[in-house]
C-alpha positions in Angstrom: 101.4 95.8 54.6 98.1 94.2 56.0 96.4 96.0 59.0 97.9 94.0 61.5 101.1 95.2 60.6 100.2 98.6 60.2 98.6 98.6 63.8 101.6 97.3 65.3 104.3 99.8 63.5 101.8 102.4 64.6 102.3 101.2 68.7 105.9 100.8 68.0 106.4 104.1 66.8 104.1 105.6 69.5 106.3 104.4 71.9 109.0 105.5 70.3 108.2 109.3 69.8 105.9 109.1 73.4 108.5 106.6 75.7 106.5 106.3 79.0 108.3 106.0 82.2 111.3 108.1 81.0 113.8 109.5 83.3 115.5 107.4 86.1 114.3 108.2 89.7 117.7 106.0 91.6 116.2 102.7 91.6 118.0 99.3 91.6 119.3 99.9 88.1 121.1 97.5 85.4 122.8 99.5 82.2 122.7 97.7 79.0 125.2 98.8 76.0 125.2 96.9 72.3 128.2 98.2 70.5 127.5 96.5 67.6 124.2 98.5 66.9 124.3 101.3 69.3 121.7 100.7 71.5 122.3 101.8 74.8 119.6 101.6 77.8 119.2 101.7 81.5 116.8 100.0 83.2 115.6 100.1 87.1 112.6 99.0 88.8 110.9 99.8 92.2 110.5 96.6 94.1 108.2 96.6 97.1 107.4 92.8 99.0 107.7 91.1 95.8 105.8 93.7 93.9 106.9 95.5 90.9 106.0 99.3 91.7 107.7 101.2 88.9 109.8 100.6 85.7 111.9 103.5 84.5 114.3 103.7 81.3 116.5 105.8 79.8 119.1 105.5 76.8 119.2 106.0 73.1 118.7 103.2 70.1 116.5 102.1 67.4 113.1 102.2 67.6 112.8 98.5 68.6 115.0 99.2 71.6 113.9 102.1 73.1 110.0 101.6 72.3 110.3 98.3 74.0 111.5 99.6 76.9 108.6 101.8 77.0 105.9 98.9 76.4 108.2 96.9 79.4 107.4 100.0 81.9 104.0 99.6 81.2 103.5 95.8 81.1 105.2 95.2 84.3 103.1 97.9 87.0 102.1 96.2 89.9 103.2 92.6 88.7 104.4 90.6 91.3 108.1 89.5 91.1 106.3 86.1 89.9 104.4 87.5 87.2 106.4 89.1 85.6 109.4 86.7 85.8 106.4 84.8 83.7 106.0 87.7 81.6 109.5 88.1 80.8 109.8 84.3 79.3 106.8 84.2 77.7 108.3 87.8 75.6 111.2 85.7 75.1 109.4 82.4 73.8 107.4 84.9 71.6 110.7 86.6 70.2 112.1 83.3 69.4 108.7 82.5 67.0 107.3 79.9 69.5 103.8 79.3 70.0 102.7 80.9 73.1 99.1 80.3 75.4 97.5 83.3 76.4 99.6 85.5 74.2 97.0 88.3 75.1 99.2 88.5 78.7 101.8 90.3 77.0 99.2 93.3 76.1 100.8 95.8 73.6 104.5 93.4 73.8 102.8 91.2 71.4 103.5 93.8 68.8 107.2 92.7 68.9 106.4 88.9 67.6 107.3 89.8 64.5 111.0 90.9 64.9 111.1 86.6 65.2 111.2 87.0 61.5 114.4 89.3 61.5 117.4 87.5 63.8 119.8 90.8 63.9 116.4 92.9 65.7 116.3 89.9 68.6 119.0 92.3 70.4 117.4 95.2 70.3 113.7 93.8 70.6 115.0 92.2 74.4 118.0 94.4 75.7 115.7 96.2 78.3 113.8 93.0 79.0 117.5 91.5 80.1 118.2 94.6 82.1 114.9 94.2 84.0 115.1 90.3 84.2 118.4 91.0 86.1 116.7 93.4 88.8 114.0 91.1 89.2 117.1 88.4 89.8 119.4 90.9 92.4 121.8 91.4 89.8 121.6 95.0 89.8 124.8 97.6 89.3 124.4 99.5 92.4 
């Protein structure tokens, strides 16, 4: 494994073992549930004029899944409903293996760009990036 790697299984698991943002607070809220792997994850934001004031998470899943989350909460504080509508699709292009500009706008994300590489981790690399993208679009399960 080169040091690259290395740095990003170390972020991963960081996230994994220290999830920041944990705990719902009653938010707008979407729930997430892959049977097919197990992951299982709620998502809800704090939305203020357009503004993304707080992302909070709980469930249970790999360590893709639920560190993800984690770097999501983090990624999307104070981003405007804009931004991070950007930020979402820009995760996405990178999970797909496309080239991305300005890659270094997805901060500690771009740890995930190698789960490209392994289709069956896709799922678990983007469920709490869906759940988000669909507070950011109304669709929430309140």
């Amino acid at each position: 494994m080169n040091d690259l790697e290395n740095l990003y299984r170390q972020v991963i698991m960081d996230h994994y073992k220290n999830p920041r943002n944990k705990g719902l607070k009653g938010f707008p809220h979407v729930h997430i549930k892959n049977p097919s792997c197990g992951d299982d994850i709620t998502v809800e934001a704090e939305i203020i004029n357009k503004q993304v004031k707080q992302v909070r998470h709980q469930g249970s899943g790999c360590s893709i899944c639920c560190s993800s989350a984690s770097v999501l909460s983090e990624l999307m504080l104070n981003k405007s409903v804009d931004e991070a509508r950007a930020l979402v699709s820009k995760y996405y292009a990178m999970i797909k293996g496309e080239a991305l500009d300005h890659p270094e706008a997805l901060e500690e994300a771009i740890v995930y760009q190698g789960v490209a590489k392994f289709p069956a981790r896709i799922k678990c690399a983007t469920i709490a990036w869906k759940a988000f993208e669909q507070i950011l679009n109304g669709e929430t399960d309140e």
